[in-house]
VOGU-49732 format. One record per residue (C-alpha): residue number from 1; residue in one letter; x, y, z. Coordinates in Angstrom, 1 decimal, always signed. Example, Ala and Ser with C-alpha at 12.3 -4.5 7.8 and 13.67 -1.06 7.14 Angstrom:
<atoms>
{1,'A',{+12.3,-4.5,+7.8}}
{2,'S',{+13.7,-1.1,+7.1}}
</atoms>
This chain:
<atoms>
{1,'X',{-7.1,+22.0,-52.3}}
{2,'X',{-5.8,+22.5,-49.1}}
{3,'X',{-6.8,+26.6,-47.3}}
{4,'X',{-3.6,+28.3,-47.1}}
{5,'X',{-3.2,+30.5,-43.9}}
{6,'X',{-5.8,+32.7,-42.4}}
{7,'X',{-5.8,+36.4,-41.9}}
{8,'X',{-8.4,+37.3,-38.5}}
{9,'X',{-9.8,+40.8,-38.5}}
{10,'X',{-11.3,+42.0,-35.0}}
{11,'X',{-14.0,+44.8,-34.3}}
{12,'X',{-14.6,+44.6,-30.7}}
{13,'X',{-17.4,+46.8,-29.3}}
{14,'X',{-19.1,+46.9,-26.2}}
{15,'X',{-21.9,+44.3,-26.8}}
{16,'X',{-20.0,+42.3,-29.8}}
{17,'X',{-17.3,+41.1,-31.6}}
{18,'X',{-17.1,+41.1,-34.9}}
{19,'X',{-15.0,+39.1,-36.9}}
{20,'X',{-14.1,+38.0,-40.3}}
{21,'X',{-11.0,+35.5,-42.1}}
{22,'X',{-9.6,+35.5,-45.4}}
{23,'X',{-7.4,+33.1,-46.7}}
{24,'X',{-3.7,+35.5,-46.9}}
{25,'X',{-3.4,+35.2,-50.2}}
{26,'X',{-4.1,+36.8,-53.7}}
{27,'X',{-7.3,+38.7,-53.3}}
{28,'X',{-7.8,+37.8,-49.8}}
{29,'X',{-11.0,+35.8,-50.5}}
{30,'X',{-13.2,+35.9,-47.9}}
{31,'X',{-13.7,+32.5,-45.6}}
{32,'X',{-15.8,+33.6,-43.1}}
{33,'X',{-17.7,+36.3,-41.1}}
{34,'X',{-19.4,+36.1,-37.9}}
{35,'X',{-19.8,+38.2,-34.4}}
{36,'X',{-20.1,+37.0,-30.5}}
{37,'X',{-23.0,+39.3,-28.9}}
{38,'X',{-24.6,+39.7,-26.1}}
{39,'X',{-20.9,+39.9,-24.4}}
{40,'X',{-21.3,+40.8,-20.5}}
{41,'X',{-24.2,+38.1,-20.2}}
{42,'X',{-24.6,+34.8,-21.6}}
{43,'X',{-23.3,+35.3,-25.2}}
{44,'X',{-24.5,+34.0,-28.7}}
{45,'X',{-21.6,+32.6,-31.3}}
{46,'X',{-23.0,+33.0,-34.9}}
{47,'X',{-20.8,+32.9,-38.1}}
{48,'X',{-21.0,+32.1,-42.1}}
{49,'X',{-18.6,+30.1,-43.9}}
{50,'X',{-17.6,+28.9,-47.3}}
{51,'X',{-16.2,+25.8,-45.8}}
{52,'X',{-19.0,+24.9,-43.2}}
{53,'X',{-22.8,+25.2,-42.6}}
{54,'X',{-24.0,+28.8,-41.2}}
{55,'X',{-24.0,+28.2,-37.3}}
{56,'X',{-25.2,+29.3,-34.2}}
{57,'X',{-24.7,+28.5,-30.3}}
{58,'X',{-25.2,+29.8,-27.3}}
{59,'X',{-22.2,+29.7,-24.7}}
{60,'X',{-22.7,+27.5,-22.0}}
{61,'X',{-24.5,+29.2,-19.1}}
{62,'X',{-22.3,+27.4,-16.4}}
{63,'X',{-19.4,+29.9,-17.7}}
{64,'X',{-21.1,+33.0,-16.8}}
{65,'X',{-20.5,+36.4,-18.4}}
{66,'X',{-19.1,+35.8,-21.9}}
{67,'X',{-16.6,+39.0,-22.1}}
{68,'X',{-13.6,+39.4,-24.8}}
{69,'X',{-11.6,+37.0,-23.5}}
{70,'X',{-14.2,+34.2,-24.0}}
{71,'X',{-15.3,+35.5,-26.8}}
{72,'X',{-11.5,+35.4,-29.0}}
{73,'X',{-11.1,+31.8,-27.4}}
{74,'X',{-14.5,+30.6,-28.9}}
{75,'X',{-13.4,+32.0,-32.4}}
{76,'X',{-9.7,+30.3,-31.8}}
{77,'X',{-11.6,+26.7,-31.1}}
{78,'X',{-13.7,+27.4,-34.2}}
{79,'X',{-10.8,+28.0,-36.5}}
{80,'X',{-9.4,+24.8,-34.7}}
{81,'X',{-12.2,+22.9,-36.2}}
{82,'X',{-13.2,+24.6,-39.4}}
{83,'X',{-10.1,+25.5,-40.7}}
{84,'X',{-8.0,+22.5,-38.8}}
{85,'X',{-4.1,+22.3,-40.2}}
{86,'X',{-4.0,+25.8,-40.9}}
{87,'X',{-2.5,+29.3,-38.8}}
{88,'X',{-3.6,+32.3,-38.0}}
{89,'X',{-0.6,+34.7,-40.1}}
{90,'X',{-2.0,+38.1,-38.3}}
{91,'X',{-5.0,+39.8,-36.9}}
{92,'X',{-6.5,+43.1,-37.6}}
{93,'X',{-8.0,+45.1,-35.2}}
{94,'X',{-10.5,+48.2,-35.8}}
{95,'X',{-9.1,+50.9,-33.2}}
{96,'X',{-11.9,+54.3,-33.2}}
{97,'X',{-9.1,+56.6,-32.0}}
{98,'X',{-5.8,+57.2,-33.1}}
{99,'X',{-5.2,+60.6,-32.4}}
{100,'X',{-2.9,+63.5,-33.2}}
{101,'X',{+0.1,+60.7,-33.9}}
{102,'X',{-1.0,+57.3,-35.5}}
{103,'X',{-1.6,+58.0,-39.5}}
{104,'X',{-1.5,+54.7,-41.4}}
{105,'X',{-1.8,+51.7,-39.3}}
{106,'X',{+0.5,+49.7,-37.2}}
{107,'X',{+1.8,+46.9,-35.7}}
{108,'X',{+0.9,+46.7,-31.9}}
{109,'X',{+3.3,+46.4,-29.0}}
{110,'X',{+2.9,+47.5,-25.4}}
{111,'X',{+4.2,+50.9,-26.0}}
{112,'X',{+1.1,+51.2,-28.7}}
{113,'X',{-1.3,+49.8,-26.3}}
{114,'X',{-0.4,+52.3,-23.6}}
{115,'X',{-0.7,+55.0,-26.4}}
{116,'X',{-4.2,+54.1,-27.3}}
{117,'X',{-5.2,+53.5,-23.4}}
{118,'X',{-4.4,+57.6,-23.1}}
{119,'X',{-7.2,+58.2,-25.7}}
{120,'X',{-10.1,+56.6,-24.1}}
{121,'X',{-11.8,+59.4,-22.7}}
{122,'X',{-12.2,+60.8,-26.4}}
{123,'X',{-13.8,+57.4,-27.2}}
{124,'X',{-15.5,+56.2,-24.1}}
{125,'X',{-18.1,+54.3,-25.7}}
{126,'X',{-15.9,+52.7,-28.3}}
{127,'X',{-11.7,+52.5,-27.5}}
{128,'X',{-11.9,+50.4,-23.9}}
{129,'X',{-13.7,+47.6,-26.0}}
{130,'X',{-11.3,+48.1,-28.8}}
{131,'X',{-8.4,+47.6,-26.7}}
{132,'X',{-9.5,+44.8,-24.8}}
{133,'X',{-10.0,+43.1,-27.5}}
{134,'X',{-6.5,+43.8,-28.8}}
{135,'X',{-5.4,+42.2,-25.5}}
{136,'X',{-8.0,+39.4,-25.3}}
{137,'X',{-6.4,+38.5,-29.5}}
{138,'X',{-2.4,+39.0,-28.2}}
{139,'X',{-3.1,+36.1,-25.4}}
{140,'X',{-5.1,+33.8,-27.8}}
{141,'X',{-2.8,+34.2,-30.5}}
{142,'X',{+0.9,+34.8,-29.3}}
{143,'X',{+3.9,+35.7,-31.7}}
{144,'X',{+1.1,+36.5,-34.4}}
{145,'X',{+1.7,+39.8,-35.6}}
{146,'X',{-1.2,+41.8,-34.5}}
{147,'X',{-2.2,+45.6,-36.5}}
{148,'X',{-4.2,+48.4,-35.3}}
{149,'X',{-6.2,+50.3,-38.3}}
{150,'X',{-7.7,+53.3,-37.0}}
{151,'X',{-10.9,+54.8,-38.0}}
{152,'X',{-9.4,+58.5,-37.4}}
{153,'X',{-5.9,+58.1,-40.2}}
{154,'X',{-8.6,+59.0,-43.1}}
{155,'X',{-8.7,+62.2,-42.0}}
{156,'X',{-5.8,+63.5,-40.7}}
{157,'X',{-4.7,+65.8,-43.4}}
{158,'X',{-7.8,+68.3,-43.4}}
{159,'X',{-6.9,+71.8,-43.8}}
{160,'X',{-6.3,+73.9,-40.4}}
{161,'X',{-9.8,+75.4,-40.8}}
{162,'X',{-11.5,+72.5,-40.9}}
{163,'X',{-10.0,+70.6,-38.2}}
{164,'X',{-9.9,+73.5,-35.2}}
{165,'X',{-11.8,+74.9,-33.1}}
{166,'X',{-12.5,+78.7,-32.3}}
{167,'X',{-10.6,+78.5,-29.1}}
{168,'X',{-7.1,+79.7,-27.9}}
{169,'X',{-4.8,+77.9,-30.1}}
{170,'X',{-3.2,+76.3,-27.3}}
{171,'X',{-6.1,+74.1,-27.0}}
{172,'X',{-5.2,+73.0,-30.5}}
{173,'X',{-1.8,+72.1,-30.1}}
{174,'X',{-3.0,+70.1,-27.2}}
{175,'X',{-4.8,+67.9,-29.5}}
{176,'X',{-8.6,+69.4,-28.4}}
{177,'X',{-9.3,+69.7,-32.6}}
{178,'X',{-11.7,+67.8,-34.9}}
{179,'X',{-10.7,+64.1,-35.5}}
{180,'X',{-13.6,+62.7,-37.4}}
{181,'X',{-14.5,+59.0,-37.6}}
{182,'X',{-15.8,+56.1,-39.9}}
{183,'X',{-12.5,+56.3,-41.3}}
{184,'X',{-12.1,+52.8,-42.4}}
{185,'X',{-15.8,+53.0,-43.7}}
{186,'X',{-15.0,+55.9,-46.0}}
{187,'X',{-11.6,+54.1,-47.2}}
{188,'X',{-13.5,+51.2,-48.2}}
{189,'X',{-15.9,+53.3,-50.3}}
{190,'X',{-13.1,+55.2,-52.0}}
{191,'X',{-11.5,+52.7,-53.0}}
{192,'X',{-14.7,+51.1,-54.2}}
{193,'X',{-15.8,+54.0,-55.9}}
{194,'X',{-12.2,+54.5,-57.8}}
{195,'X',{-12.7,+50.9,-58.8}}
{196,'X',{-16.6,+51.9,-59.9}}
{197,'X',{-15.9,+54.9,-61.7}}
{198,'X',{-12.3,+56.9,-61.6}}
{199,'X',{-12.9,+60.1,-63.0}}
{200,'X',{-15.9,+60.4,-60.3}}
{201,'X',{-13.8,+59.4,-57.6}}
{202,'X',{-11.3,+62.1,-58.6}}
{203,'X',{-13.6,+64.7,-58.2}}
{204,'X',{-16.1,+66.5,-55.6}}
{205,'X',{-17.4,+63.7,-53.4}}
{206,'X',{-19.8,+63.5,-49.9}}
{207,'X',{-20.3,+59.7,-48.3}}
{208,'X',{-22.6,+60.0,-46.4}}
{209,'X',{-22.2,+56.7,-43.2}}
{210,'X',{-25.5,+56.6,-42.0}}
{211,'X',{-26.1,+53.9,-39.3}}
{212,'X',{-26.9,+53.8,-35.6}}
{213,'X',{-23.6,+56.0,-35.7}}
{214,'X',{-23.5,+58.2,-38.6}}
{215,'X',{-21.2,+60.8,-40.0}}
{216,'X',{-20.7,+62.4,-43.7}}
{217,'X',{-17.6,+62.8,-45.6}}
{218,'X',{-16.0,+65.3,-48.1}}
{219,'X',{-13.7,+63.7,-50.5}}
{220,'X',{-11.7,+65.3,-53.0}}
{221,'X',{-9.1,+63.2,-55.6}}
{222,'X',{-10.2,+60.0,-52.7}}
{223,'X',{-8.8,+62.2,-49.6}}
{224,'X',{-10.7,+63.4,-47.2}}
{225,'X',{-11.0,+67.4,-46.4}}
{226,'X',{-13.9,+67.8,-44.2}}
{227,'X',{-16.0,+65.5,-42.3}}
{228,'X',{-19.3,+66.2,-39.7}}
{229,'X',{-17.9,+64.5,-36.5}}
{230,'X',{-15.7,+66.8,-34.2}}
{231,'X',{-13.3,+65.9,-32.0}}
{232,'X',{-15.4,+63.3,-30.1}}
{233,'X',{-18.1,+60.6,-31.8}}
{234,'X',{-21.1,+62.7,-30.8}}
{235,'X',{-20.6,+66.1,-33.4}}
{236,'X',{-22.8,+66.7,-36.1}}
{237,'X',{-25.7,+64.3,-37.6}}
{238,'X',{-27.9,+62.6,-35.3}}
{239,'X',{-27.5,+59.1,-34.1}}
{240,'X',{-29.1,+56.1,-33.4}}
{241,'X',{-28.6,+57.1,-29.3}}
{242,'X',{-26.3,+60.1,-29.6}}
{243,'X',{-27.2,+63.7,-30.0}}
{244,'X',{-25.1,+65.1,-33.1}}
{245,'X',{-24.6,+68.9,-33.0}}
{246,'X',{-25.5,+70.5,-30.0}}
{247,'X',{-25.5,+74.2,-28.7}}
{248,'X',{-22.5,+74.0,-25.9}}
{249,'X',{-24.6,+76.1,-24.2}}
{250,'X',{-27.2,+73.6,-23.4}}
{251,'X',{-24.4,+71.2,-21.5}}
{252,'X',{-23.8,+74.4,-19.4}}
{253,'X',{-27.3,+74.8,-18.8}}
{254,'X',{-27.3,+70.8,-17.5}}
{255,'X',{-24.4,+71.5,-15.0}}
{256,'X',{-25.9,+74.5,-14.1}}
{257,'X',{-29.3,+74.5,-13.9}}
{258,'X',{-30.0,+70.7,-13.8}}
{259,'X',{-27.4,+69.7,-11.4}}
{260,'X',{-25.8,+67.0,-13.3}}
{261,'X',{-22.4,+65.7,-13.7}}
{262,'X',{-20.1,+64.8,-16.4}}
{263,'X',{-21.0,+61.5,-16.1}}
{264,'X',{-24.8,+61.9,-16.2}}
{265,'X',{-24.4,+64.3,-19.0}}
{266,'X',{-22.2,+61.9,-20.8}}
{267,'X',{-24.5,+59.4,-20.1}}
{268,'X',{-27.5,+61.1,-21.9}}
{269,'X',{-25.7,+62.6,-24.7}}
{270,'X',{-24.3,+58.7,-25.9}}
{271,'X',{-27.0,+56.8,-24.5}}
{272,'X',{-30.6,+58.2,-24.5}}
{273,'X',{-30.7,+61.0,-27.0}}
{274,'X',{-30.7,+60.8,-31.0}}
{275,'X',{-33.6,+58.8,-32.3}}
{276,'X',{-34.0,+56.8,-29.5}}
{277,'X',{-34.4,+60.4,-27.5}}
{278,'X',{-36.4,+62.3,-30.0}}
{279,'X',{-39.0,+59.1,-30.4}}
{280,'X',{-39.1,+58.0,-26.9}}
{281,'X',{-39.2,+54.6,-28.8}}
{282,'X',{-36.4,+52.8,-30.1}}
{283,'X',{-32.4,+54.0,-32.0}}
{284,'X',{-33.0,+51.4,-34.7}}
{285,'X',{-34.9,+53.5,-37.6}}
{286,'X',{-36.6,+50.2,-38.5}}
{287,'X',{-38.7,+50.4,-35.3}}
{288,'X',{-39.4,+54.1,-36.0}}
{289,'X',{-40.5,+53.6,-40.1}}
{290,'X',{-43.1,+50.6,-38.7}}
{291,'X',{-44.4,+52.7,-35.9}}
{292,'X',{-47.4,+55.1,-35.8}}
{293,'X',{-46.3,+57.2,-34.0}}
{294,'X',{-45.8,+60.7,-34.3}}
{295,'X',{-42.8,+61.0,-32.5}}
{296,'X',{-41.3,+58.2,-34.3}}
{297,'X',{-41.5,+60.1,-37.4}}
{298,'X',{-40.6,+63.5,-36.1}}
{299,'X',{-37.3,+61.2,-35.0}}
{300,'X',{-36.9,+60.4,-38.9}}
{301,'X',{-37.7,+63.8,-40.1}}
{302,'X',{-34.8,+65.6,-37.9}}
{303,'X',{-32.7,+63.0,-39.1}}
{304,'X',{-33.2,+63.6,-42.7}}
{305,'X',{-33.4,+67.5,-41.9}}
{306,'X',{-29.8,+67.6,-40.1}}
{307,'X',{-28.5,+65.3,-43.0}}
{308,'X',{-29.3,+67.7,-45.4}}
{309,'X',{-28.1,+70.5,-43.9}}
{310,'X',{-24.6,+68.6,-43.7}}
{311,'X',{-25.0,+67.7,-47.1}}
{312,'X',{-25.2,+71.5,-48.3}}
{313,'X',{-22.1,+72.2,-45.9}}
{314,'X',{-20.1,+70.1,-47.0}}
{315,'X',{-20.4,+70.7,-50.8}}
{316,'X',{-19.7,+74.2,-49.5}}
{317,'X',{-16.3,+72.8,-48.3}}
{318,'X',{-15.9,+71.2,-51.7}}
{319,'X',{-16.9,+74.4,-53.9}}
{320,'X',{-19.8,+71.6,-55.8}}
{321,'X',{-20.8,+68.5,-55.4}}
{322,'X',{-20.0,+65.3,-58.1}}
{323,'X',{-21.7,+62.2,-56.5}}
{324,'X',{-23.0,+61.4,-53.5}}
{325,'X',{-22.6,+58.0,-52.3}}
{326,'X',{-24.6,+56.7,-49.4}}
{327,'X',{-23.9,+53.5,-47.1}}
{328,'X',{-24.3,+51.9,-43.7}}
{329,'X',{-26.6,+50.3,-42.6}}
{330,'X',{-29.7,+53.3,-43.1}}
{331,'X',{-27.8,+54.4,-46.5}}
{332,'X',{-27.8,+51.1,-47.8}}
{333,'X',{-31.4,+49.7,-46.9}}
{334,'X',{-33.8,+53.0,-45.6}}
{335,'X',{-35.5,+54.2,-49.0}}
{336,'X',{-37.6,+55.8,-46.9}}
{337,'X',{-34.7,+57.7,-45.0}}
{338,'X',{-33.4,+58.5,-48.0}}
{339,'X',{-36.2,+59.9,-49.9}}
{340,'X',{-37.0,+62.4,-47.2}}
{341,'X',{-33.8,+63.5,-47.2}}
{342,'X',{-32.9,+64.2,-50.6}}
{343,'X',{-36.3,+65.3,-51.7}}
{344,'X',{-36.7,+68.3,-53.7}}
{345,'X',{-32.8,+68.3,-53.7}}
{346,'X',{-33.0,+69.4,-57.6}}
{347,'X',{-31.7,+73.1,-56.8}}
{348,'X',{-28.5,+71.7,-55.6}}
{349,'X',{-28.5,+69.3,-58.5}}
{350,'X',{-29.6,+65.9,-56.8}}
{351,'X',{-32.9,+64.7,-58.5}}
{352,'X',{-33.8,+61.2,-57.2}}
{353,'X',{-35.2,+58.3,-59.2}}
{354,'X',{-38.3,+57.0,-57.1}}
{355,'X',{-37.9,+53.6,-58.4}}
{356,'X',{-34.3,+53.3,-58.5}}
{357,'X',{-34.6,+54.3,-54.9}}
{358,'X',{-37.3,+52.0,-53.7}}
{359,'X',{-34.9,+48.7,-55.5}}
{360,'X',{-32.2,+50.2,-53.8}}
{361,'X',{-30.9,+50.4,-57.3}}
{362,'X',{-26.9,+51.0,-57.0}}
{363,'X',{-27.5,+54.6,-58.4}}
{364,'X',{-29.9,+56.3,-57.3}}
{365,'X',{-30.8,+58.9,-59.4}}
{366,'X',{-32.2,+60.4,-62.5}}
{367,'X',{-30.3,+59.7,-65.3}}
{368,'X',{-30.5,+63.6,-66.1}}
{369,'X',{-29.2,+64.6,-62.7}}
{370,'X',{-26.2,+66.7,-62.1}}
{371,'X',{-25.0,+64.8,-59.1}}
{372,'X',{-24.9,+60.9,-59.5}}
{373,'X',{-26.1,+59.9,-56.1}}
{374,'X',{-24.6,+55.6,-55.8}}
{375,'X',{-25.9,+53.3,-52.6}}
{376,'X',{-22.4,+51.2,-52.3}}
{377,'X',{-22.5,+48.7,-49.5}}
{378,'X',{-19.9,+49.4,-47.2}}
{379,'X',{-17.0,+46.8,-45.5}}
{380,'X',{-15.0,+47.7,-43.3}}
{381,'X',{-13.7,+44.0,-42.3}}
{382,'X',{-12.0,+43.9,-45.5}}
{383,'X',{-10.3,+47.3,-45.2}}
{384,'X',{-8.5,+46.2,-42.0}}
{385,'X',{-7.7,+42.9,-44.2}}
{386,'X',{-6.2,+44.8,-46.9}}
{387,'X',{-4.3,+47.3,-44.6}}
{388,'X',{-2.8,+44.2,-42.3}}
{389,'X',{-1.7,+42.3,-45.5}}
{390,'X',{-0.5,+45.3,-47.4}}
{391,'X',{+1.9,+46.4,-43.6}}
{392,'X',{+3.1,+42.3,-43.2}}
{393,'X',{+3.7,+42.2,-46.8}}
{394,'X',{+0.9,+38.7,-47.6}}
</atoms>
């Protein structure tokens, strides 16, 4: 039975592309999933497929650095082979940042792409790579409609309070206000959890994203109302390299005291703080549970300290708290991360199943407790599936 034609989703960061095609049709089923990395040196091609044996190649050295460009070609000659007779319909692409303006996603034309150029510096880590490769996908692929889904729409309708600063409101109107992230992530898990249990997703919700970036979420009726990150990626819980909240006080004491710039500054607060800072050892929390240590676990302990603290303001926000559901890559596999931070949780009405927790059960807790606390795998390729077919009408 012949594949009918293909629906590409992009995630383009600044050491990999991710990528994943679904047949555009009924159910998208999945095809395929797969990432280049190691973009800006040599490059690594790796991807999974129904239709073909799980690969892996290295480019060829003689082509030098492997950037965005290379990297949607390789995918184009790969489709050519694995899925030969068959077209690319459209491609998704993740976007971090779409500001004040851009709500529900959209198709891409140059007056877009000189939109979203205007909000790199509120994304510098993440919307450059995003954008190039929107432009590397627009050359490989021309005439194919192309959609950017960003990962700030979820949240655009939070109450004044929770989306400003206290700073002259002109600063406001200017667009210098909360934005919060992981947008598609927490789509994904609303849906999900509609799907899993209704009446729970209509009520008081926090989804908690914990990953080398990692953010929480307070839903009510599936919306979002509140959410940890601020108006750049670095607010509120810690990070696998980025500092979460910090005193403003303590950048001002940097300039001032330290000498340093905003790009030295910028540079430590993205690069070499959060875990990695705090444990002088590694970001990735798998390195920190196998270390000994004791840095590495004061590292684990501030992270599980700051995520409960964001756990008891946002059920604030949310007058209660229904379920908690926890993904990414730490909320979905770190039993350890999350035993620490939701022990003795029981006043708040979270009471943890040990063994549940150590399976990595898909809830989580006691039977008898309050709160139902769910680990739901996370996907946010298949979000910026669904939005693209749902917008070109698959």
């Amino acid at each position: 039975m012949p594949i009918p034609s293909l629906l590409l989703t992009l995630n383009a960061g600044s050491s990999s592309l991710k990528f994943a095609v679904y047949a555009a049709a009924n159910q998208l089923p999945l095809l395929a999933s797969g990432q280049i990395e190691s973009l800006g040196t040599r490059g690594r091609f790796s991807v999974q497929s129904t239709a073909v044996s799980a690969s892996g190649s290295d480019f060829n050295p003689d082509l030098g650095p492997v950037g965005h460009a290379e990297a949607v070609h390789a995918i184009l000659q790969w489709l050519e082979q694995a899925h030969a007779g068959t077209r690319v319909e459209v491609v998704s692409h993740r976007v971090v940042h779409g500001g004040v303006d851009h709500l529900v996603p959209a198709r891409i034309d140059d007056a877009l792409v000189a939109d979203l150029e205007r909000l790199v510096p509120l994304a510098p880590l993440h919307q450059p790579h995003n954008l190039a490769g929107i432009q590397a996908a627009r050359a490989a692929f021309p005439g194919v409609p192309q959609i950017a889904c960003f990962d700030t729409s979820f949240h655009r309708n939070h109450p004044f309070v929770a989306d400003t600063f206290a700073l002259p409101r002109s600063y406001y109107d200017e667009g210098i206000r909360r934005y919060g992230f992981h947008g598609l992530s927490y789509e994904f898990i609303a849906r999900r959890l509609l799907a899993y249990d209704p009446a729970l997703a209509h009520g008081r919700v926090i989804v908690a994203h914990l990953g080398n970036g990692a953010s929480m979420c307070a839903m009510r009726e599936g919306r979002s109302v509140a959410s940890t990150m601020g108006f750049t990626s670095l607010d509120g819980m810690p990070m696998g390299t980025r500092c979460g909240q910090l005193d403003p006080g303590v950048v001002l004491y940097l300039m001032a005291e330290k000498g340093m710039d905003a790009a030295s500054i910028s540079d430590l607060l993205y690069q070499h703080a959060g875990l990695k800072g705090i444990s002088g050892l590694s970001h990735d929390v798998r390195d920190l549970k196998d270390s000994d240590s004791p840095a590495a676990l004061d590292a684990l302990m501030y992270f599980a300290d700051r995520g409960r603290r964001e756990i008891g303001g946002l059920a604030a926000c949310l007058g209660g708290l229904d379920a908690l559901v926890l993904t990414g890559g730490i909320g979905e596999n770190a039993e350890q991360v999350r035993s620490m931070m939701l022990a003795d949780m029981e006043w708040m009405g979270i009471d943890i199943d040990p063994e549940a927790n150590k399976r990595n059960a898909t809830v989580i807790s006691q039977p008898s407790s309050r709160v139902q606390v769910l680990v739901f795998k996370t996907d946010e390729e298949r979000m910026l599936a669904e939005h693209a077919a749902e917008l070109v009408a698959l």
